[in-house]
DRENTOR-779398 format. One record per residue (C-alpha): residue in three letters; y, z, x. Coordinates in steps of 0.2 Angstrom, whole numbers, plus 5000, padded with zeros to 4 digits. Example, Ala and Ser with C-alpha at 12.3 -4.5 7.8 and 13.67 -1.06 7.14 Angstrom:
! residues 2
ALA497850395062
SER499550365068
***
This chain:
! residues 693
UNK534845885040
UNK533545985040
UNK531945905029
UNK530045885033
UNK529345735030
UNK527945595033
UNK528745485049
UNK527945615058
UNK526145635049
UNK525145555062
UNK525545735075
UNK524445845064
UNK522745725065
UNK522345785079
UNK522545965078
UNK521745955060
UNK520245855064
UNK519646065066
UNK519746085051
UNK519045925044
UNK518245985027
UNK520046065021
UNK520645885015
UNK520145735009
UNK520745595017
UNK521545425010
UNK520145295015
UNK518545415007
UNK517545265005
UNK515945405006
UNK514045345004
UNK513245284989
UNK512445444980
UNK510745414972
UNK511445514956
UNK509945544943
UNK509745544926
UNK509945694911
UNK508645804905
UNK509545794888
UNK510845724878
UNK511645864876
UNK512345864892
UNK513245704890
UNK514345784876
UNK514645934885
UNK515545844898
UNK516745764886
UNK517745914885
UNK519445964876
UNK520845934890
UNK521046134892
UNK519146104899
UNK519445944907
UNK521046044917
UNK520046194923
UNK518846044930
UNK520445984940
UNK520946134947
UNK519146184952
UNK519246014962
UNK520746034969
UNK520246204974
UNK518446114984
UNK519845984992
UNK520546135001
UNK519146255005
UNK517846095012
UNK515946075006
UNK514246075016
UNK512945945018
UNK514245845026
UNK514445645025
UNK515545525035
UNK517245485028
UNK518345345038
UNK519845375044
UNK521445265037
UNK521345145050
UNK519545115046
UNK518845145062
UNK517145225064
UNK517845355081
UNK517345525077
UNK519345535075
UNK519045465057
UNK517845585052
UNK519345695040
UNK518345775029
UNK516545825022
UNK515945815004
UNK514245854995
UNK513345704990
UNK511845744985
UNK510745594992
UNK509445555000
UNK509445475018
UNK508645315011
UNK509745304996
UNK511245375002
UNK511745245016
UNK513345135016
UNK513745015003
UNK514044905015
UNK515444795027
UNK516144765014
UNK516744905005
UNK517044975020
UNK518444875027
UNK519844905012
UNK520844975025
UNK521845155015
UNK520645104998
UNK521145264990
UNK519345294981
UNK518945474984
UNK519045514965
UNK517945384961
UNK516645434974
UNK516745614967
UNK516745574951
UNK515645444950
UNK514945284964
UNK515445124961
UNK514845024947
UNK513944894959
UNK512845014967
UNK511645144962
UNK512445304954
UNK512745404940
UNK513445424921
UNK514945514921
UNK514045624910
UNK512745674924
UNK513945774933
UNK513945964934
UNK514946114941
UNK513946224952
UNK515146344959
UNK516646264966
UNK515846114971
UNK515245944960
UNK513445904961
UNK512245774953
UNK511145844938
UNK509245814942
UNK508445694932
UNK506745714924
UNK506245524927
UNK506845524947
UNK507545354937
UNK509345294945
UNK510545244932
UNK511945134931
UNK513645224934
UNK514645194916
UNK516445254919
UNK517545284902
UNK518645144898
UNK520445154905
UNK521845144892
UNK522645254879
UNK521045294872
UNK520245374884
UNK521745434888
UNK521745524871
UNK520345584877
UNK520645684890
UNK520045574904
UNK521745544909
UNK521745734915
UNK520245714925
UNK520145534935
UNK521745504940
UNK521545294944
UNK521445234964
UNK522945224975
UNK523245034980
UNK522544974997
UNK523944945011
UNK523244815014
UNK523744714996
UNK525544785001
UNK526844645004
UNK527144675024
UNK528244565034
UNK527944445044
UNK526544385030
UNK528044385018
UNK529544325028
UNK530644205020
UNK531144075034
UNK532744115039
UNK534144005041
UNK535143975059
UNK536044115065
UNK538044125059
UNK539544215059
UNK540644245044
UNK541944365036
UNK540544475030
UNK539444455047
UNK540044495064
UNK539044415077
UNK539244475096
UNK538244325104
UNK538644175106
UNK537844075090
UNK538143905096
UNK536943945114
UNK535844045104
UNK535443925090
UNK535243775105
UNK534143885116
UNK533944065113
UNK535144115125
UNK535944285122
UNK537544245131
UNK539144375126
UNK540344315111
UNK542144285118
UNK543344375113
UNK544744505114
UNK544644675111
UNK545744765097
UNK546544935098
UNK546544975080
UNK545745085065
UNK544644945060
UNK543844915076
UNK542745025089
UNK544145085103
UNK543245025118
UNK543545135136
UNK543944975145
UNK545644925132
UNK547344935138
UNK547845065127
UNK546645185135
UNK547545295145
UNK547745455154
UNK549045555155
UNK549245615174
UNK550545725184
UNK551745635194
UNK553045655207
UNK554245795204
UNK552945845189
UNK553445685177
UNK551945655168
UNK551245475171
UNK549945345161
UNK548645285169
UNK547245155164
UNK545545275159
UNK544245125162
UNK544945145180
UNK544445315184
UNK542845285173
UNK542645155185
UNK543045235202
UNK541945395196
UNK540345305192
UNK540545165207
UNK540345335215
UNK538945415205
UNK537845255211
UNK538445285228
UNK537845455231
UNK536045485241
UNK535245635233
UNK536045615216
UNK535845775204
UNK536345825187
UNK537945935194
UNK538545755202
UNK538445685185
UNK539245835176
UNK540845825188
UNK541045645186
UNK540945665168
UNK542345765167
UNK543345675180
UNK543845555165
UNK543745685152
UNK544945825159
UNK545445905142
UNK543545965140
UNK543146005159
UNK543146195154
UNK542146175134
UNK540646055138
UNK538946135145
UNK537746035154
UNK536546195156
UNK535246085145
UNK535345935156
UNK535146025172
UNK533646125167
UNK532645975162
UNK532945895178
UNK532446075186
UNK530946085174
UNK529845895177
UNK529045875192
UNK529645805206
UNK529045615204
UNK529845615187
UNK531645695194
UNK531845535205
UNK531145405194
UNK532545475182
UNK533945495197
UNK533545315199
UNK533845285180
UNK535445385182
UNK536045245195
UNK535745115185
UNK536245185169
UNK537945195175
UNK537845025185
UNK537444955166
UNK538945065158
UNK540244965171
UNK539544805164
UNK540344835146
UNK542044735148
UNK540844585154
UNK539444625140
UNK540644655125
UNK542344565124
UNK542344515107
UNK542944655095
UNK541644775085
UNK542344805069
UNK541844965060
UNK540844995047
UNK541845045032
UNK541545145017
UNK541645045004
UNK541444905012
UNK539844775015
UNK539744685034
UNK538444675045
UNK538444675064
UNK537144575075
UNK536944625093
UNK535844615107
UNK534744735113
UNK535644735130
UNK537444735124
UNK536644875114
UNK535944965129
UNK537744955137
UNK538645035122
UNK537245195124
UNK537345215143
UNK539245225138
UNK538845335126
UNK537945445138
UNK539145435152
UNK540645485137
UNK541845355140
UNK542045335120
UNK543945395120
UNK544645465104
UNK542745515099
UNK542545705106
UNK543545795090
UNK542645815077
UNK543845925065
UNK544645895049
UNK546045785052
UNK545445695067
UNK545545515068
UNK543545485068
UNK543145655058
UNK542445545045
UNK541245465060
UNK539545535068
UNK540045595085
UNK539245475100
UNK539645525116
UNK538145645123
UNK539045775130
UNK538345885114
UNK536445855121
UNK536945895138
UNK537446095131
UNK536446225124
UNK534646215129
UNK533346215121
UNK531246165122
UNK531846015106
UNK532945975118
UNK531945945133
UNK530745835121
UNK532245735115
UNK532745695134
UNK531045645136
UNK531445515124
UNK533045445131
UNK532545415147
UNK531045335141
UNK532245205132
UNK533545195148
UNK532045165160
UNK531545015151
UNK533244945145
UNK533544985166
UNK531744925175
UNK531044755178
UNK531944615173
UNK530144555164
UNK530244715152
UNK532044725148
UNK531944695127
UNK532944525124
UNK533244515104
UNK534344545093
UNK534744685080
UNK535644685064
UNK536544845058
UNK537144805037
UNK538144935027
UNK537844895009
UNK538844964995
UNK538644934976
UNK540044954963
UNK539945084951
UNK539844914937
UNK538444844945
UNK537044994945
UNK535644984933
UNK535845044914
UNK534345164917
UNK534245224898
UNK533845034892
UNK532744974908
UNK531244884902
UNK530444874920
UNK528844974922
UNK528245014938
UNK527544934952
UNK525844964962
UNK525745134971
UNK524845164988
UNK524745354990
UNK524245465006
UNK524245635011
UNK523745565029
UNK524745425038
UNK526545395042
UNK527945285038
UNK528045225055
UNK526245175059
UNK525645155041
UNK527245075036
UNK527144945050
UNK528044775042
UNK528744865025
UNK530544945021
UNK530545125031
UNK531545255024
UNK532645345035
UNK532845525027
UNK534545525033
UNK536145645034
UNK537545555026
UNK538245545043
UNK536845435050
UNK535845515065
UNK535845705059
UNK535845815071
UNK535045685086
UNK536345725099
UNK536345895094
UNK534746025090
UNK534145935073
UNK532645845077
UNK531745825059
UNK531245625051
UNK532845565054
UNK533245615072
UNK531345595078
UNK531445395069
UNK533045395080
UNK532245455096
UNK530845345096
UNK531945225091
UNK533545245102
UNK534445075097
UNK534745155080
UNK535745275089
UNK537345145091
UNK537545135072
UNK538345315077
UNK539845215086
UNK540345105071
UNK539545195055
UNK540745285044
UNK540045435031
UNK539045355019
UNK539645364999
UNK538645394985
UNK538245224982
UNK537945144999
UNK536645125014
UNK536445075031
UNK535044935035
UNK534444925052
UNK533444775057
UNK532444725071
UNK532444905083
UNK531244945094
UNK530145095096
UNK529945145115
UNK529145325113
UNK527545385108
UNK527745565100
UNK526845715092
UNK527145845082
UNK528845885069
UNK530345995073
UNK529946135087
UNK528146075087
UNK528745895091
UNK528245815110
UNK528845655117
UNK527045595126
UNK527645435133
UNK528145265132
UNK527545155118
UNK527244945121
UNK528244875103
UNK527244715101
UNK528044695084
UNK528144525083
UNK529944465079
UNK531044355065
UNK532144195069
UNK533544285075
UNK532344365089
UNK532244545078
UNK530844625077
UNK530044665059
UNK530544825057
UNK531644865044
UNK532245035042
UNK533845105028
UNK534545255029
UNK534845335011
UNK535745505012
UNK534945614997
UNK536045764987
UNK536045944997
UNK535446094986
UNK535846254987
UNK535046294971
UNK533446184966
UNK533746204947
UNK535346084950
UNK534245924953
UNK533545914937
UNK535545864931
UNK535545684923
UNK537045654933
UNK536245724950
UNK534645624944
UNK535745474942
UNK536445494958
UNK535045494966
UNK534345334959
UNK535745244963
UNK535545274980
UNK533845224980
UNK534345074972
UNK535545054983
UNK534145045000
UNK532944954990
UNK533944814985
UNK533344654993
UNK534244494999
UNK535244424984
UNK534744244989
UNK533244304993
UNK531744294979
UNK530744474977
UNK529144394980
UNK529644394998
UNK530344564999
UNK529144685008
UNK528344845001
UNK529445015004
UNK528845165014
UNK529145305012
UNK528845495006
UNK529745645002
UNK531545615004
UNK532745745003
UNK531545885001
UNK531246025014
UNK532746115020
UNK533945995006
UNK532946094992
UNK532445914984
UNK530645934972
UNK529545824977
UNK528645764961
UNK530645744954
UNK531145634972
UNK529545524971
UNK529945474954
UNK531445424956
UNK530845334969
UNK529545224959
UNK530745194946
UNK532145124959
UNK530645034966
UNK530244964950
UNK532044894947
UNK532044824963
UNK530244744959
UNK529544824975
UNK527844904979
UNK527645064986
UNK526745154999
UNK526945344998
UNK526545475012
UNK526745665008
UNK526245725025
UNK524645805022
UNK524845875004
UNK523345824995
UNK523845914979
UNK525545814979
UNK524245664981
UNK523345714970
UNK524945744957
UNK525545574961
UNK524045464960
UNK523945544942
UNK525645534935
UNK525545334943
UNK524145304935
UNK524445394918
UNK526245304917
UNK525445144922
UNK523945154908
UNK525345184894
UNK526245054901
UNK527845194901
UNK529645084907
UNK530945134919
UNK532045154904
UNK530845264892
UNK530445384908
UNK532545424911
UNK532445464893
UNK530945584895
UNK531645674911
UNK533445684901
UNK532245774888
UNK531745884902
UNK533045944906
UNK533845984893
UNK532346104889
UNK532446174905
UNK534146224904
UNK533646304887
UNK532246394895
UNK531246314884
UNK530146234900
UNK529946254921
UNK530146144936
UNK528446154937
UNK527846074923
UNK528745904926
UNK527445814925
UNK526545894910
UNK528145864900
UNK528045694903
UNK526145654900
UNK526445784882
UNK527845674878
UNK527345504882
UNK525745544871
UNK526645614856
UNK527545464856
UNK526345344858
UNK525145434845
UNK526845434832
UNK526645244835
***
C-alpha cells in the first residue's frame, strides 16, 4: 500500500525552511504594497489579455513559485506564528518601509487564509494598493508599474462571475482557499451524545450500566465464543495443543497454559533479552519455531543505548504481565467485523492495550496463515511475529513507535489512557448510493494547502486513512507510507486488525477516539520516530477522544489510463461516499469538516486532479467542507484552488460535473484528449455550455 501522501507534510518543514523562496506557503498574508499608478491608459487594456495571454501569465507565475524572488518580505507560517520557522517563502513587493508594513492584527490572525494570489495580484481592497491593470511582467517576477504622480490608488479587482469569467480572469486569479479556521471541527460542532448503550448493531465491552453512573470502565461479563463470528481468544477452551504422550499417543493440551507458564517465566527472568522473548514465543507456537526470524527485534535492542535497552526490558515485563490479564480484561465475546455487515465495537483503551500486548507476544491462535484457503485469509494478519523478522532501518523506527505506546499503556498508573474507542464498519447497498448523473448538489467550501498535514492541520475533522483494503497495510510488515505511519503514531488503530475483515467496494472502517502517542518526521525510508507525543485532545461523552479517522481503500492501477473509466470513477465515489457519510440521526450542520489529500495516488497510480474531484463531489453529497493537503505541491494547489474556484463561480452541480468527466473520457479513449488536460476540458466545457445558454 504503497502511496505518498499529506499525514506526513509536516516532516519536510524543517528541512525545506532552506529553501524557503521555492514555495509559497498557505497562510501568505504578505505586506501591504504601496503599488502606483499608470503612465497611460494604454496599459490598462493591455493587461486585459485573450486567455492564451492570460495563460502564459499563469505559467510565468507558476514558474517564480518555484525558483523564489529577491527583496524578500515576511510570510507566516499556517499556524500563524511569527518564529522564523514561519518564514516559507519570499516574494518582491515592491514597497517602501513606511508603506509596506503589516495591515494589521487583524488580518494577520486568519489562521491558513489562503491569500497569496490576492497579495501577488493585487492587496486588499482596504488598504493602499493597485489596479489590477498596474501590474507588469519583468522577467519572471510581477512587479508594480511606477506611477507618474507617486499618487496610491485604490486596488479595483475585476468582478467574480461568469463574466469575468468570459473574460479570462478566471485563468488568472484563481479565488482564496477557505480559512481552517471557518472549517467545522469537533468539539465546537459536537452534537451531545446520548448515554452509552449496547444493541444488536453495537457491541459494547464495558460495563454501560457503571459507566453511565460513574465513568467506570469496569470489564462487560460475559463468555467467550469459539466460533467464525467471533474473535478466537488464546484463553478459550477450544484452544489447544497437540503434544506427544506416553508410548507416542499424541495428546491435547490447553494453549493459554503454556502461554501462561512461558510468560509468568519471561517476568521472572533478571537480565531479560530479546533471545528470552524469542524462545518463549515459540514455546506456544511450536509449528513455526524453525520459519519466524526475530533478527529485526534483536538488532534494535543491540542498536539503542544502553538506558533505552532497560527501560524497554522493563516494558517487556510488563507487557507480558498485561497480556496474562486478558481472560480477566475481556470475557465478553468480540464479534468480528463482517463484510457486509454494519456493527460497531466500543472498548477501552486498556482492554485495547491487552489485545496488542497479546498481539505482540502471538497468542492469537488460528491467525499465523495467511494463504488462500485459510480460515482468516480474508483478515489482516495480527500477531507481530512478521515485525520481529527481516530487518530493516523502517523497522527500527516502527519499534520506536511501539514501545512508545507500551511504555505509556505500561508506566504510572496517573498516565495510563482511560477512554473509550469505537471501531464502526459501515456498508452501503448498491440501492442506496447516489444517482451521480442527476445530483443537483454543488460543492462545498474548499481549504487547500501544499503545507500542513492531516494530522496536525486536520485536528477536530474526518482524517482519511489512505488505506489497503486490508486495513493497516503493511504496518507489521515493511510498508510504512500514510497509512501505516497514522497506525504507528496511532497504535490503537492497530486492533481493528483482530476483528476487521477485507473491506468491499462499498464499505469503510470508522475509528473514533484513538490516541496519538509518537511524534514523527519524515515519509517512508525517511520517516523517524522522535519521541512521545502528550494527546491533550479533549474527549466526547463516551470518554473518546475527537478524533475521527475512516479508512477508505481506493482501486489499484497498473495502468493509469484505467481510472478515467465511468465505472472505475464510480467506484471510487462510492467509496468516498461511503467514509464521508455522517450519522443518520445526526443533522449535517453538526458533521465536521473532512481532511484529507491525495488518496490512492502514489505507488496505486491514482491522478491526483481525478481523486480530488471525486473527492469534493462526495463531499458535496455528504454536505461536508473540505480541507485538502497535497504535501508540498504548489502547482496541484495551485490547480485545485482554480478548478474550486471556477466550478464554484459557475455554480457547476455534482450531477453536471459526472456528466462532463463521462465526456472526458469518452474523448480520451478516442484520442481525441490527454489526462492531462482534465481540467481544461472541464472549464472549455462548462463555458460552451453556459455560453449556449
Amino acid at each position: 500500500m504503497e502511496q505518498r501522501s499529506e499525514v506526513t507534510a509536516e516532516v519536510t518543514s524543517d528541512h525545506d525552511s532552506e529553501n524557503d523562496g521555492q514555495l509559497f506557503d498557505e497562510k501568505m498574508s504578505c505586506s501591504s504594497c504601496k503599488l502606483q499608478r499608470a503612465k497611460e491608459n494604454e496599459e490598462i487594456k493591455r493587461l486585459k489579455l485573450e486567455n492564451k495571454q492570460l495563460k502564459d501569465e499563469l505559467a510565468q507565475y507558476q514558474g517564480m513559485t518555484n525558483s523564489g524572488c529577491p527583496n524578500a518580505c515576511p510570510i507566516q507560517a499556517p499556524n500563524g506564528n511569527n518564529s522564523t520557522d514561519g518564514l516559507l517563502g519570499t516574494r518582491s513587493c515592491g514597497q517602501n518601509e513606511e508603506t509596506g508594513a503589516m495591515k494589521g492584527s487583524s488580518e494577520m490572525s486568519k489562521k491558513n487564509d489562503s491569500t497569496q494570489m490576492k497579495s501577488v495580484l493585487c492587496p486588499d481592497s482596504t488598504s493602499p494598493g493597485c489596479k489590477q491593470e498596474d501590474l507588469i511582467k519583468l522577467g519572471d517576477e510581477t512587479q508594480c508599474k511606477p506611477s507618474t504622480s507617486g499618487a496610491a490608488s485604490d486596488c479595483k479587482r475585476p468582478e467574480a462571475g461568469p463574466k469575468a469569467v468570459a473574460e479570462g480572469y478566471d485563468d488568472f486569479k484563481f479565488g482564496e482557499s477557505c480559512p481552517l479556521s471557518e472549517l467545522k471541527t469537533e468539539p465546537r460542532c459536537h452534537m451531545q451524545l446520548d448515554k452509552l448503550s449496547f444493541s444488536a448493531s453495537h457491541t459494547v465491552l464495558v460495563d454501560v450500566v457503571r459507566f453511565n453512573e460513574d465513568g467506570s470502565l469496569i470489564p462487560k461479563a460475559g463468555q467467550h465464543v469459539w466460533d467464525n463470528l467471533s474473535v478466537k481468544m488464546p484463553y478459550a477452551e477450544e484452544c489447544t495443543l497437540t503434544k506427544p504422550g506416553i508410548l507416542l499417543q499424541a495428546k491435547k493440551q490447553s494453549r493459554w497454559e503454556d502461554i501462561e507458564k512461558y510468560l509468568h517465566r519471561l517476568v521472572k527472568i533478571s537480565s531479560l533479552t530479546t533471545a528470552d522473548v524469542e524462545k518463549t514465543i515459540k514455546k506456544y507456537n511450536p509449528k513455526y519455531k524453525d520459519e519466524w526470524s526475530f533478527d529485526a527485534l534483536h538488532r534494535f535492542f543491540e542498536s539503542i543505548h544502553l538506558k533505552e535497552r532497560e527501560t524497554h526490558t522493563r516494558t517487556l515485563r510488563r507487557m507480558a504481565e498485561l497480556a496474562l490479564k486478558l481472560p480477566r480484561n475481556c470475557q465478553k465475546s468480540v464479534p468480528l467485523l463482517r463484510h457486509g455487515q454494519n456493527h460497531s465495537i466500543t472498548v477501552s483503551q486498556m482492554q485495547i492495550a491487552c489485545l496488542l500486548a497479546n498481539a505482540f507476544y502471538c497468542t492469537f491462535p488460528h491467525r499465523n496463515a495467511t494463504h488462500p484457503g485459510a480460515e482468516y485469509a480474508n483478515y489482516p494478519t495480527i500477531n507481530f511475529h512478521s515485525l520481529f523478522g527481516k530487518w530493516s532501518e523502517r523497522k527500527m523506527q516502527k519499534f520506536k513507535a511501539i514501545f512508545n505506546y507500551f511504555e505509556v499503556v505500561t508506566g504510572e498508573e496517573r498516565q495510563v489512557p482511560r477512554g473509550l474507542v469505537t471501531f464502526t464498519r459501515q456498508c452501503i447497498p448498491d440501492y442506496k448510493f447516489p444517482r451521480w448523473r442527476s445530483l443537483t448538489e454543488t460543492l462545498t467550501k474548499l481549504h487547500i494547502s501544499s503545507r500542513g498535514t492531516i494530522e496536525k492541520d486536520g485536528q477536530g475533522m474526518l482524517q482519511v486513512d489512505f488505506a489497503c483494503s486490508v486495513v493497516g497495510g503493511g504496518v507489521l510488515a515493511s510498508g510504512l507510507v500514510q497509512e501505516e505511519i497514522l497506525f504507528l503514531i496511532n497504535p490503537e488503530l492497530i486492533v481493528a486488525r483482530l476483528f476487521t475483515e477485507k473491506l468491499g467496494d462499498t464499505e469503510c472502517l470508522k475509528i473514533t477516539g484513538s490516541q496519538r502517542y509518537s511524534e514523527y518526521v519524515g515519509y517512508s525510508d525517511d520517516f523517524f520516530c522522535l519521541g512521545h507525543h502528550k494527546d491533550e485532545t479533549s474527549r466526547d461523552e463516551w470518554r473518546r477522544r475527537y478524533r475521527q479517522i475512516v479508512a477508505i481503500d481506493a482501486l489499484n492501477f497498473k495502468n493509469p489510463r484505467e481510472q478515467f473509466n465511468m465505472k472505475k470513477v464510480t467506484r471510487e465515489l462510492n467509496k468516498a461516499y461511503c467514509g464521508f457519510m455522517g450519522e443518520t440521526n445526526t443533522h449535517p450542520d453538526y458533521y465536521p469538516a473532512i481532511a484529507t489529500g491525495n488518496w490512492g495516488c502514489g505507488a496505486f497510480g491514482g491522478d491526483p486532479r481525478l481523486k480530488a474531484l471525486i473527492q469534493m463531489m462526495a463531499a458535496a453529497v455528504t454536505r461536508r467542507d473540505m480541507a485538502y493537503f497535497t504535501f508540498d505541491d504548489s502547482h496541484l494547489e495551485l490547480d485545485l484552488r482554480k478548478i474550486h474556484h471556477f466550478l464554484t463561480t459557475h455554480k457547476v452541480t455534482v450531477g453536471r460535473l459526472y456528466n462532463t468527466l463521462e465526456n472526458f473520457c469518452s474523448a480520451l479513449y478516442s484520442n481525441e484528449a490527454k489526462t492531462s488536460d482534465l481540467y481544461s476540458f472541464i472549464m472549455k466545457s462548462v463555458k460552451e455550455t453556459t455560453s449556449r445558454h
